[in-house]
mmCIF file of the protein (N, C-alpha, C, O) and its ligand, coordinates in Angstrom:
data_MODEL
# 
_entry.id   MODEL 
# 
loop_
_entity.id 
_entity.type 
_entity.pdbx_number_of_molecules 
1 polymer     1 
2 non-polymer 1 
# 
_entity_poly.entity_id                      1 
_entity_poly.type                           'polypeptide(L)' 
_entity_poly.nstd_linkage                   no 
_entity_poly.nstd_monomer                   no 
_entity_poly.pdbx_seq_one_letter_code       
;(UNK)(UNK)(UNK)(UNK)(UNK)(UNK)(UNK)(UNK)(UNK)(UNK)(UNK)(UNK)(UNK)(UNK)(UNK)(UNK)
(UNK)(UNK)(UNK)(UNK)(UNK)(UNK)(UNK)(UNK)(UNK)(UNK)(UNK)(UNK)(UNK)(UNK)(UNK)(UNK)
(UNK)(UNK)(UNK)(UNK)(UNK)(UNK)(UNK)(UNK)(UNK)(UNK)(UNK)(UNK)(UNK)(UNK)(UNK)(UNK)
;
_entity_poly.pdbx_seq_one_letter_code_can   XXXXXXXXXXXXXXXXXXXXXXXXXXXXXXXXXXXXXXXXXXXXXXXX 
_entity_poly.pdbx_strand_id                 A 
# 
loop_
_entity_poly_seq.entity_id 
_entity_poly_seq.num 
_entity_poly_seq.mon_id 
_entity_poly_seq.hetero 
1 1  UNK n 
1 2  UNK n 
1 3  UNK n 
1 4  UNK n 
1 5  UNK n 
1 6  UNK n 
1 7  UNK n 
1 8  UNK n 
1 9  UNK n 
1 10 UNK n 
1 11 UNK n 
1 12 UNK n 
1 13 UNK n 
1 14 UNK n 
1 15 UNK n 
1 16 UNK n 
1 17 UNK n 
1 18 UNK n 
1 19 UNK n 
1 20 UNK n 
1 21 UNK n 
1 22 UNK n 
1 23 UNK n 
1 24 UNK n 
1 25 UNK n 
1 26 UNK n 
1 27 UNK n 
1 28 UNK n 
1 29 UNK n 
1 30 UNK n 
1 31 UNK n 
1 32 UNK n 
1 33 UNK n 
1 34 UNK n 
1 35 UNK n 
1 36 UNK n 
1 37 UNK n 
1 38 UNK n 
1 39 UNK n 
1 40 UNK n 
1 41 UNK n 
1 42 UNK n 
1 43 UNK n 
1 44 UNK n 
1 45 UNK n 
1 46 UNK n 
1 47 UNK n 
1 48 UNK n 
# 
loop_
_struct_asym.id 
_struct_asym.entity_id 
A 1 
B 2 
# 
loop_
_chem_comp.id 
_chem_comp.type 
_chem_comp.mon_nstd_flag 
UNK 'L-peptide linking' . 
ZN  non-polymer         . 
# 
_pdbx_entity_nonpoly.entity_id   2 
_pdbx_entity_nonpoly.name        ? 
_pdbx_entity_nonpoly.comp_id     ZN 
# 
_pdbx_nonpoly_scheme.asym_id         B 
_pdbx_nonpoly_scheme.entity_id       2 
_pdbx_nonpoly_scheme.mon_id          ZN 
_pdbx_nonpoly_scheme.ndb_seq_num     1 
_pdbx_nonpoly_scheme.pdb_seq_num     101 
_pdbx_nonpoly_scheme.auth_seq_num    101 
_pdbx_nonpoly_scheme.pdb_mon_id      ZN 
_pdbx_nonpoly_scheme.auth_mon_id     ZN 
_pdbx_nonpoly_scheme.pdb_strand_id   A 
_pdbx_nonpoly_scheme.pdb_ins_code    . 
# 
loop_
_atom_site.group_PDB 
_atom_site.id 
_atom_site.type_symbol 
_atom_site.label_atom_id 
_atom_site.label_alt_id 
_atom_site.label_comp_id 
_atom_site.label_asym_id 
_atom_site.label_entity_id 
_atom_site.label_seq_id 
_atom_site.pdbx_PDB_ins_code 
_atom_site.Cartn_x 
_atom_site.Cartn_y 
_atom_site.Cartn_z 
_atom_site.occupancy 
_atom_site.B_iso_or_equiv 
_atom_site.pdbx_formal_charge 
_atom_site.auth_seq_id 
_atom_site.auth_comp_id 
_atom_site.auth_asym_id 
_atom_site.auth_atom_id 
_atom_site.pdbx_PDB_model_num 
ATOM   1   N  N  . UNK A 1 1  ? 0.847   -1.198 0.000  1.00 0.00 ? 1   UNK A N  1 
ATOM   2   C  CA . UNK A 1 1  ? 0.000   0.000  0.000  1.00 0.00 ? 1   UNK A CA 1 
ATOM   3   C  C  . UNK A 1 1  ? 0.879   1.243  0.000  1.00 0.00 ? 1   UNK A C  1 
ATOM   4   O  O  . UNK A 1 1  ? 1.746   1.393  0.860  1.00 0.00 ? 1   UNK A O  1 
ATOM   5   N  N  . UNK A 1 2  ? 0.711   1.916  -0.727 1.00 0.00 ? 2   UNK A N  1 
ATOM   6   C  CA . UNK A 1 2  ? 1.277   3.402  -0.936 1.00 0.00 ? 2   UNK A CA 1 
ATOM   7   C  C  . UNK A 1 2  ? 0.846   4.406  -0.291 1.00 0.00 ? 2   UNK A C  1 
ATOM   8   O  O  . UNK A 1 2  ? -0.360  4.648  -0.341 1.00 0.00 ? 2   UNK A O  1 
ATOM   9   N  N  . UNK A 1 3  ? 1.905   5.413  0.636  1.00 0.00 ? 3   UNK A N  1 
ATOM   10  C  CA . UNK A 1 3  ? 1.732   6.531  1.308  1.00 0.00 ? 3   UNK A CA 1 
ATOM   11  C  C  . UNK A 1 3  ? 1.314   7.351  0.669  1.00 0.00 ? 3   UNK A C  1 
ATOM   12  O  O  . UNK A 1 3  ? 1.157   8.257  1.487  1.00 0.00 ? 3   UNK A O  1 
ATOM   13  N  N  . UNK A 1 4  ? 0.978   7.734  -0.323 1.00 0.00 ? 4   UNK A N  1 
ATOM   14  C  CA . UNK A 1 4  ? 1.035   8.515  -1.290 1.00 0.00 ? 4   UNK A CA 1 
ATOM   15  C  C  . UNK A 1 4  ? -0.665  8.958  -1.595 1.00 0.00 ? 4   UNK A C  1 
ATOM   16  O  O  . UNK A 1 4  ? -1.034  8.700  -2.740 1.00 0.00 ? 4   UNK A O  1 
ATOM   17  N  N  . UNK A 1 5  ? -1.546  9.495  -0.818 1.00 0.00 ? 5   UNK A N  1 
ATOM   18  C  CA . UNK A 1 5  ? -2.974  9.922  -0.973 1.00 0.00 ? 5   UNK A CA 1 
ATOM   19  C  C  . UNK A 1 5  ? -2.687  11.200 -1.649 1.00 0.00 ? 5   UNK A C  1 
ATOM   20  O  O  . UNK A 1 5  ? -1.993  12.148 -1.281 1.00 0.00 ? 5   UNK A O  1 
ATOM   21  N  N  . UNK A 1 6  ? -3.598  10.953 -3.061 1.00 0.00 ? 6   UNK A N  1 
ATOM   22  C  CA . UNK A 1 6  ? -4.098  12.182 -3.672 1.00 0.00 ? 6   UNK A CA 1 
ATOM   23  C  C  . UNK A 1 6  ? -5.026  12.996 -3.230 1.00 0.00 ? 6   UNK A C  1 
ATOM   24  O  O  . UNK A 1 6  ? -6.039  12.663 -3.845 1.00 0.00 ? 6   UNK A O  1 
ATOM   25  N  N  . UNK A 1 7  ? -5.379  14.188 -2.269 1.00 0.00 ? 7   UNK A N  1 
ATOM   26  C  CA . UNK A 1 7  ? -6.640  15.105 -2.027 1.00 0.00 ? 7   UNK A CA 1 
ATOM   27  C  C  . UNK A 1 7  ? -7.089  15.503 -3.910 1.00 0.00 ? 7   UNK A C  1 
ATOM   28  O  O  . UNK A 1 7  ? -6.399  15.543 -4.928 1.00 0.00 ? 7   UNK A O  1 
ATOM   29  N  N  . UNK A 1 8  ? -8.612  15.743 -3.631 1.00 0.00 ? 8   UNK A N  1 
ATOM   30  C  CA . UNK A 1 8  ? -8.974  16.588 -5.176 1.00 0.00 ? 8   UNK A CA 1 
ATOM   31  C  C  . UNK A 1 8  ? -9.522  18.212 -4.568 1.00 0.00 ? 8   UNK A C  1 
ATOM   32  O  O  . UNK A 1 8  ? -9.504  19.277 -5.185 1.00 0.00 ? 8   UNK A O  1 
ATOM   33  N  N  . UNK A 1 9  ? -9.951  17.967 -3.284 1.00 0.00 ? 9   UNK A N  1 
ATOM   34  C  CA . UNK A 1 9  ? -10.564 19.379 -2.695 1.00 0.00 ? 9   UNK A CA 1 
ATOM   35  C  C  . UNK A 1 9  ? -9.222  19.575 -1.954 1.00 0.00 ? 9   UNK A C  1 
ATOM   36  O  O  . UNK A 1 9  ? -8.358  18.714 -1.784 1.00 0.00 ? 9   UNK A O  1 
ATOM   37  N  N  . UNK A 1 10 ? -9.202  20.966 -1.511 1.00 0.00 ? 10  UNK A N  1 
ATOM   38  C  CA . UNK A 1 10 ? -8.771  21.705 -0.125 1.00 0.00 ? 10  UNK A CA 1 
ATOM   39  C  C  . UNK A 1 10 ? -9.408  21.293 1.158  1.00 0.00 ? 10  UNK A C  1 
ATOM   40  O  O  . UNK A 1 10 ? -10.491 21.869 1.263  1.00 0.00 ? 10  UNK A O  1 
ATOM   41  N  N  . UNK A 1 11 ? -9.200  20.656 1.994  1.00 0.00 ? 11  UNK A N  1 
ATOM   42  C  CA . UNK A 1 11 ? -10.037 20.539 3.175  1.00 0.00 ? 11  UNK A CA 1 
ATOM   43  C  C  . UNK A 1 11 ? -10.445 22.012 4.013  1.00 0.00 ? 11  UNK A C  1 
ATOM   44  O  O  . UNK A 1 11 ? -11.289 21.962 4.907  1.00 0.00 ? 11  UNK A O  1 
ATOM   45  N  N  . UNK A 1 12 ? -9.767  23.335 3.642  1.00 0.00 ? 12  UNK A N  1 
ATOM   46  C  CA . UNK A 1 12 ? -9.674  24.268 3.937  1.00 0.00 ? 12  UNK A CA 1 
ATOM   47  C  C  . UNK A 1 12 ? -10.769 25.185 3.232  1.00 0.00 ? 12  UNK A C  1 
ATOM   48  O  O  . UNK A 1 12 ? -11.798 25.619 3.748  1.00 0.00 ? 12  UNK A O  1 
ATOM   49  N  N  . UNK A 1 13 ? -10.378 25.351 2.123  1.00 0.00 ? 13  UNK A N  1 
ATOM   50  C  CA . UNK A 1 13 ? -11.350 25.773 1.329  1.00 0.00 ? 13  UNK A CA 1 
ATOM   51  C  C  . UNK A 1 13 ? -12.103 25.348 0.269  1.00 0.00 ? 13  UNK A C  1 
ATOM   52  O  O  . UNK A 1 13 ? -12.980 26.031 -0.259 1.00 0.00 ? 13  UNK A O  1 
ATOM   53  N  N  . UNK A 1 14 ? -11.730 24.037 -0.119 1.00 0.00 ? 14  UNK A N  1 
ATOM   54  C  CA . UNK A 1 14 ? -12.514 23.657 -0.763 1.00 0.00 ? 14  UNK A CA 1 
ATOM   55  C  C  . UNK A 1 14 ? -12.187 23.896 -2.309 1.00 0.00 ? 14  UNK A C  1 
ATOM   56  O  O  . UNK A 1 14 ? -13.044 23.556 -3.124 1.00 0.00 ? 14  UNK A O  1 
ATOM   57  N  N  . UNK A 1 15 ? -11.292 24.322 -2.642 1.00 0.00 ? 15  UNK A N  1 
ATOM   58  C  CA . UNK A 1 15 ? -10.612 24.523 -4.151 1.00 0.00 ? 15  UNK A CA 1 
ATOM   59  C  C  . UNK A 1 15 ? -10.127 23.528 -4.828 1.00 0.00 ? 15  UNK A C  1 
ATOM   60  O  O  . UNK A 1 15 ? -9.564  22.751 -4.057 1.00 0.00 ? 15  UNK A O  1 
ATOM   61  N  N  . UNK A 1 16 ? -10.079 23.162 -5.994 1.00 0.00 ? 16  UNK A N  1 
ATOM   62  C  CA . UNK A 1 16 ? -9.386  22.294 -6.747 1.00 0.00 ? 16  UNK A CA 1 
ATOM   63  C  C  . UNK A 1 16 ? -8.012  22.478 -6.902 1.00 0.00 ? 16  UNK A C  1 
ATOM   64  O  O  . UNK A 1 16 ? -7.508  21.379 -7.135 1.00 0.00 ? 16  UNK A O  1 
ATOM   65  N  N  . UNK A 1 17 ? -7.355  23.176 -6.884 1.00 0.00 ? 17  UNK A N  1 
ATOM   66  C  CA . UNK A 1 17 ? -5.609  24.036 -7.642 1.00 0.00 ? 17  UNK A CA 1 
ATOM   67  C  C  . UNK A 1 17 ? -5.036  23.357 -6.547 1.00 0.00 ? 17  UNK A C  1 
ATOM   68  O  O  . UNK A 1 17 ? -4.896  24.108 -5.583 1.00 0.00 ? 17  UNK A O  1 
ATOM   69  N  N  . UNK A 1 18 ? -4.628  22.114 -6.342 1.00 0.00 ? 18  UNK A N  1 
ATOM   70  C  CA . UNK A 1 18 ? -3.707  21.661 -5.393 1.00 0.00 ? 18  UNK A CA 1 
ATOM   71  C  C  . UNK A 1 18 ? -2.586  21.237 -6.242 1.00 0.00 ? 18  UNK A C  1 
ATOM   72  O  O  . UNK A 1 18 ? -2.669  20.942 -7.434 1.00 0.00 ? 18  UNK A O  1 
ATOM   73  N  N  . UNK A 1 19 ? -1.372  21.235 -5.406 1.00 0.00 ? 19  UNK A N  1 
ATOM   74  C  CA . UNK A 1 19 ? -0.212  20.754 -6.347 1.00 0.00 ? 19  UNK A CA 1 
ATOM   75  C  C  . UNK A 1 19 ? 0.688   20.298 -5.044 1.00 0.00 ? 19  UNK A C  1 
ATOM   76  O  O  . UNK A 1 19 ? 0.585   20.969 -4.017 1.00 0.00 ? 19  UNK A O  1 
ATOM   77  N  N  . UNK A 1 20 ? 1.622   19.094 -5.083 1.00 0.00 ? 20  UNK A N  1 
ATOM   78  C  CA . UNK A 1 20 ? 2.311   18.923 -4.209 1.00 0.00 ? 20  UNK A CA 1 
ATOM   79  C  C  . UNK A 1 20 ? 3.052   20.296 -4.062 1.00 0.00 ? 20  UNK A C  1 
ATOM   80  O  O  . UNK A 1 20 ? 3.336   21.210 -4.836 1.00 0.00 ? 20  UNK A O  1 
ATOM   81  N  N  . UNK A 1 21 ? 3.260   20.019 -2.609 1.00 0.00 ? 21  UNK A N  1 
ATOM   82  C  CA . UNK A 1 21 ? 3.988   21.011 -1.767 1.00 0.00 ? 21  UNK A CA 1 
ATOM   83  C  C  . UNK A 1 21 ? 6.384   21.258 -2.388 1.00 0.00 ? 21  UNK A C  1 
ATOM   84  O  O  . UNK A 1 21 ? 7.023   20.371 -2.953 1.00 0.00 ? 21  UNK A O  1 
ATOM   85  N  N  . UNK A 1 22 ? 6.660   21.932 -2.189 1.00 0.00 ? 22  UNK A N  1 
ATOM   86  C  CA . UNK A 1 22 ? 8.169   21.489 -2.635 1.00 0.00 ? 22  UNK A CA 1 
ATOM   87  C  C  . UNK A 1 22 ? 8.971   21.211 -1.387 1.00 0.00 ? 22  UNK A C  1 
ATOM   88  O  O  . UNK A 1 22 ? 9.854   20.360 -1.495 1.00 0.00 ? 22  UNK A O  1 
ATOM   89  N  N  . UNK A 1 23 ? 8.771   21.895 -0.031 1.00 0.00 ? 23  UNK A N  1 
ATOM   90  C  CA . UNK A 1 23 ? 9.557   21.448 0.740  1.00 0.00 ? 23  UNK A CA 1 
ATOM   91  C  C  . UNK A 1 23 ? 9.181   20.182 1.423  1.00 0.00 ? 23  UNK A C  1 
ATOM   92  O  O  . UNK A 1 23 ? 9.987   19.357 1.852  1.00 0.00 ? 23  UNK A O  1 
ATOM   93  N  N  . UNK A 1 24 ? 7.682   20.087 1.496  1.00 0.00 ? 24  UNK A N  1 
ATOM   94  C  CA . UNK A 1 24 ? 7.826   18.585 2.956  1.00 0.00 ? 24  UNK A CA 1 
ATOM   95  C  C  . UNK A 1 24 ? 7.308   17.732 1.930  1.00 0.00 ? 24  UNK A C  1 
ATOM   96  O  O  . UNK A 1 24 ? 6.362   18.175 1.279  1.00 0.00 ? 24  UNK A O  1 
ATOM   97  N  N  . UNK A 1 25 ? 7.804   16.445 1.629  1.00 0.00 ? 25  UNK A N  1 
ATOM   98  C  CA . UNK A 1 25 ? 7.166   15.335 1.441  1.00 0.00 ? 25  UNK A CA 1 
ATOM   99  C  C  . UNK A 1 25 ? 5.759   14.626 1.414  1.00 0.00 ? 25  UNK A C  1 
ATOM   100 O  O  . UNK A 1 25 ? 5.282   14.353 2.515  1.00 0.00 ? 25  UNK A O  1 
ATOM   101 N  N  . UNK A 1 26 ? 5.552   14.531 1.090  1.00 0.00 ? 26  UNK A N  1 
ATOM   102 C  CA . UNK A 1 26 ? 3.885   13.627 1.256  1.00 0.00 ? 26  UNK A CA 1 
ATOM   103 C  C  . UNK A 1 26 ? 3.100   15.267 1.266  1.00 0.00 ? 26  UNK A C  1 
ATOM   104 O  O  . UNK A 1 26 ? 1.964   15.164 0.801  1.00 0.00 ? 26  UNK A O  1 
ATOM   105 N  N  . UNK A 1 27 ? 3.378   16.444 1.602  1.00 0.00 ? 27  UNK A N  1 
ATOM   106 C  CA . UNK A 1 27 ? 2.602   17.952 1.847  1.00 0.00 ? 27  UNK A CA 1 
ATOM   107 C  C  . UNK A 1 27 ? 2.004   18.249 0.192  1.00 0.00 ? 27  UNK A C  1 
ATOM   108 O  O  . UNK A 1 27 ? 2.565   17.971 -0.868 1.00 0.00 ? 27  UNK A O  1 
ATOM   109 N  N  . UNK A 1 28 ? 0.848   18.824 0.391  1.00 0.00 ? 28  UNK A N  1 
ATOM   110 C  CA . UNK A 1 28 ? -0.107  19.301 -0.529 1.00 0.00 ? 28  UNK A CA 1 
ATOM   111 C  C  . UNK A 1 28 ? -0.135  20.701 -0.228 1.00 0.00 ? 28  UNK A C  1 
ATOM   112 O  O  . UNK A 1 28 ? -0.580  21.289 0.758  1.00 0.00 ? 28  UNK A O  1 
ATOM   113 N  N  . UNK A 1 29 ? 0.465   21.154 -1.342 1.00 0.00 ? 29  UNK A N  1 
ATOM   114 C  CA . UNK A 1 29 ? -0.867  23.110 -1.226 1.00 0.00 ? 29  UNK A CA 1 
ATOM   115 C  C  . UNK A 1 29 ? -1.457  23.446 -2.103 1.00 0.00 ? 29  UNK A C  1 
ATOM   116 O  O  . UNK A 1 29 ? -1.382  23.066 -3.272 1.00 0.00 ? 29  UNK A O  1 
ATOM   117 N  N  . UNK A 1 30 ? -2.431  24.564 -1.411 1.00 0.00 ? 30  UNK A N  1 
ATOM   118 C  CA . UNK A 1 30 ? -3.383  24.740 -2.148 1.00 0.00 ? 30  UNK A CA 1 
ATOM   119 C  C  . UNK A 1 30 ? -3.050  26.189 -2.648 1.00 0.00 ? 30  UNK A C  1 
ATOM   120 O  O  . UNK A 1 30 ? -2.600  27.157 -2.036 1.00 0.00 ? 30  UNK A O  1 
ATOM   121 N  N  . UNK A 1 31 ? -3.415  26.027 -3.954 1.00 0.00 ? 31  UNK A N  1 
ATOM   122 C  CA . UNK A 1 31 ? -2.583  27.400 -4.365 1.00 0.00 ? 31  UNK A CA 1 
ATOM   123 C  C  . UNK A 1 31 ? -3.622  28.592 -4.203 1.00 0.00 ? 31  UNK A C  1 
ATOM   124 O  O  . UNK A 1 31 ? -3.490  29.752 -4.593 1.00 0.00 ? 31  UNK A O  1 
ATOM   125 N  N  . UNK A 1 32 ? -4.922  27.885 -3.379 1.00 0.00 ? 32  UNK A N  1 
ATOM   126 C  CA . UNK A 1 32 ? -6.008  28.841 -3.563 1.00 0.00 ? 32  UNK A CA 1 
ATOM   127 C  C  . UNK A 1 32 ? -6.091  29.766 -2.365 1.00 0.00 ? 32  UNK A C  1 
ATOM   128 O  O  . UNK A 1 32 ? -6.478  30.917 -2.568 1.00 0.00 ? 32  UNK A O  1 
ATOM   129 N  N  . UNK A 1 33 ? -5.741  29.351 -1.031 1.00 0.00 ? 33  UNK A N  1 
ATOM   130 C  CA . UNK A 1 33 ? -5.937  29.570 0.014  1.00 0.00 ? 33  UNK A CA 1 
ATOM   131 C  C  . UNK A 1 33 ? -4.489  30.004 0.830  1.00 0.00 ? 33  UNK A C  1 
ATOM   132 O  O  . UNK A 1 33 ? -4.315  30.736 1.804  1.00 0.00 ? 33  UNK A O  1 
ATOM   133 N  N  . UNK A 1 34 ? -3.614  29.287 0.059  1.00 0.00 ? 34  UNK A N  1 
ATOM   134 C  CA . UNK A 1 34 ? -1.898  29.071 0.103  1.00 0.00 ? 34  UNK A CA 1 
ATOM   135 C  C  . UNK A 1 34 ? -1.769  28.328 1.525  1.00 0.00 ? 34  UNK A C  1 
ATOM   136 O  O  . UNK A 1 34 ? -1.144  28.813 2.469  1.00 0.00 ? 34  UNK A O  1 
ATOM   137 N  N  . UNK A 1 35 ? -2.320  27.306 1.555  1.00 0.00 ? 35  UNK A N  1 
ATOM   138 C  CA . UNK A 1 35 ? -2.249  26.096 3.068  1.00 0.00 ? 35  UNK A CA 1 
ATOM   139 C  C  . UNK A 1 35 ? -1.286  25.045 2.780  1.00 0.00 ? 35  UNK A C  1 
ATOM   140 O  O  . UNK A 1 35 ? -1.367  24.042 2.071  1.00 0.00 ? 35  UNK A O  1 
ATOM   141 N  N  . UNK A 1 36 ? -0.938  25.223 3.051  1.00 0.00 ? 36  UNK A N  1 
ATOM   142 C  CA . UNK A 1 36 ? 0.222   23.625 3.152  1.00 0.00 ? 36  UNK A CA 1 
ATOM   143 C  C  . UNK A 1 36 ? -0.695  22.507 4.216  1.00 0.00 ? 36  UNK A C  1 
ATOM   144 O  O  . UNK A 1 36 ? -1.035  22.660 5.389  1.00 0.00 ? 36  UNK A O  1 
ATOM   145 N  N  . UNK A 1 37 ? -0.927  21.323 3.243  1.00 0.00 ? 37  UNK A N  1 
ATOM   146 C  CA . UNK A 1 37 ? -1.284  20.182 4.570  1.00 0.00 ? 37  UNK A CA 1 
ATOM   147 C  C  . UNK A 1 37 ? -0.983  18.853 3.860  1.00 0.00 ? 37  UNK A C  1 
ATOM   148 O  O  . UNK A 1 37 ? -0.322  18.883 2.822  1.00 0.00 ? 37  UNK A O  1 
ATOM   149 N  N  . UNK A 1 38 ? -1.429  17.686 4.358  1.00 0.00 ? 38  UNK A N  1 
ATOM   150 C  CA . UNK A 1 38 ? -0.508  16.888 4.468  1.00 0.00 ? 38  UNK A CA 1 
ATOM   151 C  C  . UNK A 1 38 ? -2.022  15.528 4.560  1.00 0.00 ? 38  UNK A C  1 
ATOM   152 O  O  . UNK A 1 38 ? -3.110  16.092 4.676  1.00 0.00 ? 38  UNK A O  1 
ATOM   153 N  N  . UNK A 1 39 ? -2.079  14.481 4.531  1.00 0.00 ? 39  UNK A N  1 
ATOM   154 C  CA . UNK A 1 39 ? -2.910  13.323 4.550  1.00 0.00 ? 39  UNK A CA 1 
ATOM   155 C  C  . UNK A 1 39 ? -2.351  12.177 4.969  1.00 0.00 ? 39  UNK A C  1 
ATOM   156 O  O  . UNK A 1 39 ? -1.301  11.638 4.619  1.00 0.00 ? 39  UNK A O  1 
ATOM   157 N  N  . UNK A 1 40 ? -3.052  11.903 5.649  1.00 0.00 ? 40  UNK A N  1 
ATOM   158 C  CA . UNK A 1 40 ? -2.414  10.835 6.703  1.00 0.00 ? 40  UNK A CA 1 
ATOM   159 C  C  . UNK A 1 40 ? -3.385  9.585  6.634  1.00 0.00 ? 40  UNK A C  1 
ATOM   160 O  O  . UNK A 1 40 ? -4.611  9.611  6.737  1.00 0.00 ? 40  UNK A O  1 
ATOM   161 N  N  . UNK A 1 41 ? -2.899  8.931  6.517  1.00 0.00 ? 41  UNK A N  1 
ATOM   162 C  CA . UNK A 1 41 ? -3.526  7.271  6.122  1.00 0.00 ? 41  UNK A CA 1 
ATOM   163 C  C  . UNK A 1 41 ? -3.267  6.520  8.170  1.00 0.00 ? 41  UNK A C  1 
ATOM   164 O  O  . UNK A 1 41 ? -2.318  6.321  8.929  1.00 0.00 ? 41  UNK A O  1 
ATOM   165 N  N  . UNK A 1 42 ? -4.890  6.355  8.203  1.00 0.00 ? 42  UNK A N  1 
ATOM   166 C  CA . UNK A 1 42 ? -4.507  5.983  10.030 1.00 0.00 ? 42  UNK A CA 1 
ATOM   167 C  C  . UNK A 1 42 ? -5.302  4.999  10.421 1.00 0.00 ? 42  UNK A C  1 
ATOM   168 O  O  . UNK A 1 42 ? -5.379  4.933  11.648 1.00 0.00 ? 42  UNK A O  1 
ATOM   169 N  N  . UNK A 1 43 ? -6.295  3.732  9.497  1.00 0.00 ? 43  UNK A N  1 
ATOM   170 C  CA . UNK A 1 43 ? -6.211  2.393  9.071  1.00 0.00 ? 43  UNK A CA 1 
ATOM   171 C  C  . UNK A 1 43 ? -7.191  2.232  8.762  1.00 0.00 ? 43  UNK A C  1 
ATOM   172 O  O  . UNK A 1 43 ? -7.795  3.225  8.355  1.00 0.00 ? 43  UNK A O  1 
ATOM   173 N  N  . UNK A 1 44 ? -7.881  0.953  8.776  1.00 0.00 ? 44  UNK A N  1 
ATOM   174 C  CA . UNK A 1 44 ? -8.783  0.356  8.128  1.00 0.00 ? 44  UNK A CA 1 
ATOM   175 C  C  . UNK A 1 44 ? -9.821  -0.163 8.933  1.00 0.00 ? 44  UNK A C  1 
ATOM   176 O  O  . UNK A 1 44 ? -9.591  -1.055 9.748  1.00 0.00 ? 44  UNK A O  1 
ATOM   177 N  N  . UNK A 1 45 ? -11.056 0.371  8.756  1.00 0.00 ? 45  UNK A N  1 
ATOM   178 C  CA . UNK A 1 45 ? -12.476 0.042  9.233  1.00 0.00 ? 45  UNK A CA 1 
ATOM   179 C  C  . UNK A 1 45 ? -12.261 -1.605 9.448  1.00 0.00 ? 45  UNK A C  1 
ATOM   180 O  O  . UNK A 1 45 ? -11.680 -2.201 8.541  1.00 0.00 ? 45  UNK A O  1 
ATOM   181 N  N  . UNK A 1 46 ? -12.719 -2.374 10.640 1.00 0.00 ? 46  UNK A N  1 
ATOM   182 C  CA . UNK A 1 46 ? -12.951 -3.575 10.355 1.00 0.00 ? 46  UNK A CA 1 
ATOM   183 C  C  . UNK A 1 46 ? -14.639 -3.668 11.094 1.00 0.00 ? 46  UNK A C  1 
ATOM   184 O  O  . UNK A 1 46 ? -15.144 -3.546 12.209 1.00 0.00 ? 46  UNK A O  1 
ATOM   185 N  N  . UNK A 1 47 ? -15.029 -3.928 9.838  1.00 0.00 ? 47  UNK A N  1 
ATOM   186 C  CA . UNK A 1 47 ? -16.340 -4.602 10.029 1.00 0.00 ? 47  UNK A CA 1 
ATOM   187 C  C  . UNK A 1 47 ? -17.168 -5.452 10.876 1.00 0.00 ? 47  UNK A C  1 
ATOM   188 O  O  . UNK A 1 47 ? -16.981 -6.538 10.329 1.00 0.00 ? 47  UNK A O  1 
ATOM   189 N  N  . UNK A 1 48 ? -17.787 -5.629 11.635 1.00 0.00 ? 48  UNK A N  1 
ATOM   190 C  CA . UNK A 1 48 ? -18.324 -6.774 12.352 1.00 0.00 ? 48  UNK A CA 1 
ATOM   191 C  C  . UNK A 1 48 ? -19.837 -7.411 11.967 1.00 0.00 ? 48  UNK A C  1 
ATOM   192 O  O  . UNK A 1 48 ? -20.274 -8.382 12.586 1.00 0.00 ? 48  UNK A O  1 
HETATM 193 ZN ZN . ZN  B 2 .  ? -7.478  25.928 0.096  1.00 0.00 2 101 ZN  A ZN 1 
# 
């Protein structure tokens, strides 16, 4: 499984214009709002 989650919104504002970030790794900004953030994968629903 890959660290690597694509956002399509801003969780901030809600814009499309995201582009990875250049300094932190795995970081997203939004060129709309100018937020730097980041998505974190933290596991998997298990069903009962
Ligand atoms: Zn935004």
């Amino acid at each position: 499984m890959t660290e690597r989650a694509t956002p399509f919104y801003c969780p901030y504002c809600g814009d499309e214009d995201l582009r990875p970030a250049e300094d932190t790794h795995g970081a997203w900004e939004c060129r709309a709002c100018t937020r730097v953030f980041s998505l974190k994968f933290v596991g998997l629903v298990v069903r009962s």
